[in-house]
Structure formats: C-alpha cells, structure tokens
C-alpha positions in Angstrom: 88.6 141.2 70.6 88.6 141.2 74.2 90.8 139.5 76.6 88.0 137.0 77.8 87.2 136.5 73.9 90.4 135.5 73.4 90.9 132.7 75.9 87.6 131.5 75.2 88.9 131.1 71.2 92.4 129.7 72.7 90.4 127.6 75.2 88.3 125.9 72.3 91.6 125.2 70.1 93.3 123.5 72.9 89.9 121.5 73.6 89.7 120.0 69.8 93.9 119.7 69.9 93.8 117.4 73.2 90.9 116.2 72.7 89.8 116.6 76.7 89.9 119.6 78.9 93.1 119.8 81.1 92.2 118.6 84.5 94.4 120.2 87.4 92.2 118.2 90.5 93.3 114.9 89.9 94.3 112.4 87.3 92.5 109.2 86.0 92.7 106.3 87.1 95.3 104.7 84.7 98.5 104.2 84.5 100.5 107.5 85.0 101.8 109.0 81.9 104.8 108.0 80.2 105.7 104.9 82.2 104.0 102.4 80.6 102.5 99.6 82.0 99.7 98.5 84.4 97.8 100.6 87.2 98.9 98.1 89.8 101.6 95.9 90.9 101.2 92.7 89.1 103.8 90.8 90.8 102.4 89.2 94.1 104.7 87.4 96.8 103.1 84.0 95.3 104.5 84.7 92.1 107.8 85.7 93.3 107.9 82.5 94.8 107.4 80.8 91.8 110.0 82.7 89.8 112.6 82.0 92.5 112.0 78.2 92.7 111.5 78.4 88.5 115.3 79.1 89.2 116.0 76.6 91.4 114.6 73.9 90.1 115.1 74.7 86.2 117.3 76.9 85.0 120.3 76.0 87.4 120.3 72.8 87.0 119.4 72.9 83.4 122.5 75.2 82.9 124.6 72.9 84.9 124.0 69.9 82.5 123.9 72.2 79.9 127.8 73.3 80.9 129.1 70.0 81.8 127.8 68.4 78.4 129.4 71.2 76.7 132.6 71.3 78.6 132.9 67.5 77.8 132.5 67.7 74.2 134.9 70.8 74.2 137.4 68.5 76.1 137.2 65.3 73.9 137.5 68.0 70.5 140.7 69.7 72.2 142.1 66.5 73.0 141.7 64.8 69.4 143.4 68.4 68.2 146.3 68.3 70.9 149.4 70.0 69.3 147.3 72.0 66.9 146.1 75.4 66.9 143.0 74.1 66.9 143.2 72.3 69.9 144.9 75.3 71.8 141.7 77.5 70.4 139.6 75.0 71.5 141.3 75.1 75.1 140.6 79.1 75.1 136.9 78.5 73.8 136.0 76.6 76.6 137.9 78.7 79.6 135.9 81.7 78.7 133.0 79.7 78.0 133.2 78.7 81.9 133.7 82.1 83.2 130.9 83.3 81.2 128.9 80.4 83.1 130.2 81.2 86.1 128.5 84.6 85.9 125.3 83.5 84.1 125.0 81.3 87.5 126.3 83.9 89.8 123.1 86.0 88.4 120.5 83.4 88.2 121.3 82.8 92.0 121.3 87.1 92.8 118.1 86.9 90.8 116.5 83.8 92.9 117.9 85.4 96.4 116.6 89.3 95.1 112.9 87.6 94.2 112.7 86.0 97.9 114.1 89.1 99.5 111.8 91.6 97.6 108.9 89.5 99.5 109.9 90.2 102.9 111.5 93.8 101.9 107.7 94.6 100.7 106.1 92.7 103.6 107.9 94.6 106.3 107.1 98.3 104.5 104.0 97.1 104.4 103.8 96.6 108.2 106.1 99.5 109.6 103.4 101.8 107.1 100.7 100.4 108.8 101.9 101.2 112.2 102.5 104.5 111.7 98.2 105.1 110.7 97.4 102.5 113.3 97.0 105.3 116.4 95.2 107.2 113.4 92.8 104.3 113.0 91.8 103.6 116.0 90.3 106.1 118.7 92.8 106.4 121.9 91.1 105.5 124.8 90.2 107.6 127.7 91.2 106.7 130.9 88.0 105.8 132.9 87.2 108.4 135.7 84.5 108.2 138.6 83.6 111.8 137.6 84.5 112.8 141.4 88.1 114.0 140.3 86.6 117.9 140.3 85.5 117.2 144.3 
C-alpha cells in the first residue's frame, strides 16, 4: 500500500470518527469550543441597569430588614438567657451574624457599582476602537488644487 493509499484509508477513518472533515479556514459560527455558552454577549447596558437597580431597590433593603429583624430577635433571646451560656452563645451568634452581613452588603454594593461601571468600561472600548478604523473608513480628503501648481 502506497503512501497516498494510506492517508486516503486514514483520511476516511478520521471522517466516520469525527463525523465532519477538519476544517483549517475558519470555524463555524457557534460558540467556540469548550467555553460553553452563547455566540454573543447577552448582557446589554439595559440589562445591567436593571441588575444594578434590582440591587438597589431589593436586595439591600430587603437584607437590611432582613438583619435588623434578626438582630432584634437575637437580642430579646440573649437577654431572656442573660447569665447563661446560652445567652453568651447567643451574643457570639449574632456578632458574627453581623460581620457576615456586613460583607454580604459590602458585595451586593461592589456588585451594583461593577454592573454600572462595566457599562461605561464597555461604552468607552467601544468608542476609542472605533476611532482607531474611523480614518480607515472614510477616504482622506485631498486638498483642492487649481491644477496650475505644475506652472
């Protein structure tokens, strides 16, 4: 068997393995392989919007009543166990319960201030990109001559 015999065989196998001859000009136009996800960038300045404000409006103030109920019934418990191990348990309960709260809403805010940010981060790419093709994009003008300048 010749050499041209062979890779034709070899070809063939790798054809019905793959099912799809390997293409080295250019790739479909899915998403690229191994990441996962959608072809495009889903997430559009209005809906970044939303998901900041969605924070704003919801979940931080939602947490904050959620916290103060919780630190108040944590309070009146530790008080009605004062003297106890109990009560001093309960008094360690809700310290670390309110650092852990202080991060959750030192996140939720980083989150809210990264979503509005990523908008104008995005939006100013987009426009220091588009400067750099604009003398591409548009023919440079000649400077108008009276076609004497030869005389």
């Amino acid at each position: 068997m010749g050499f041209d015999e062979e890779w034709g065989l070899l070809r063939a196998r790798g054809t019905e393995q793959q099912g799809a001859p390997m293409r080295l000009n250019g790739v479909d136009d899915g998403p690229l392989p191994g990441l996962g996800g959608q072809a495009d960038l889903a997430s559009t300045p209005a809906e970044k919007k939303a998901a900041a404000n969605t924070i704003e409006t919801e979940l931080e103030p939602d947490t904050r009543k959620a916290t103060d109920w919780a630190d108040e019934a944590s309070a009146t418990a530790a008080k009605e166990f004062e003297g106890w191990d109990t009560g001093a348990g309960l008094k360690k309960v809700t310290e670390t319960w309110d650092k852990q709260v202080k991060v959750l809403m030192g996140r939720l805010s980083a989150e809210k201030n990264s979503l509005r940010g990523a908008s104008t981060l995005f939006r100013g790419n987009e426009l220091e990109i588009n400067s750099q093709f604009t003398p591409l994009l548009r023919p440079q003008r000649q400077p108008y001559t009276s076609g004497l300048d030869g005389l």
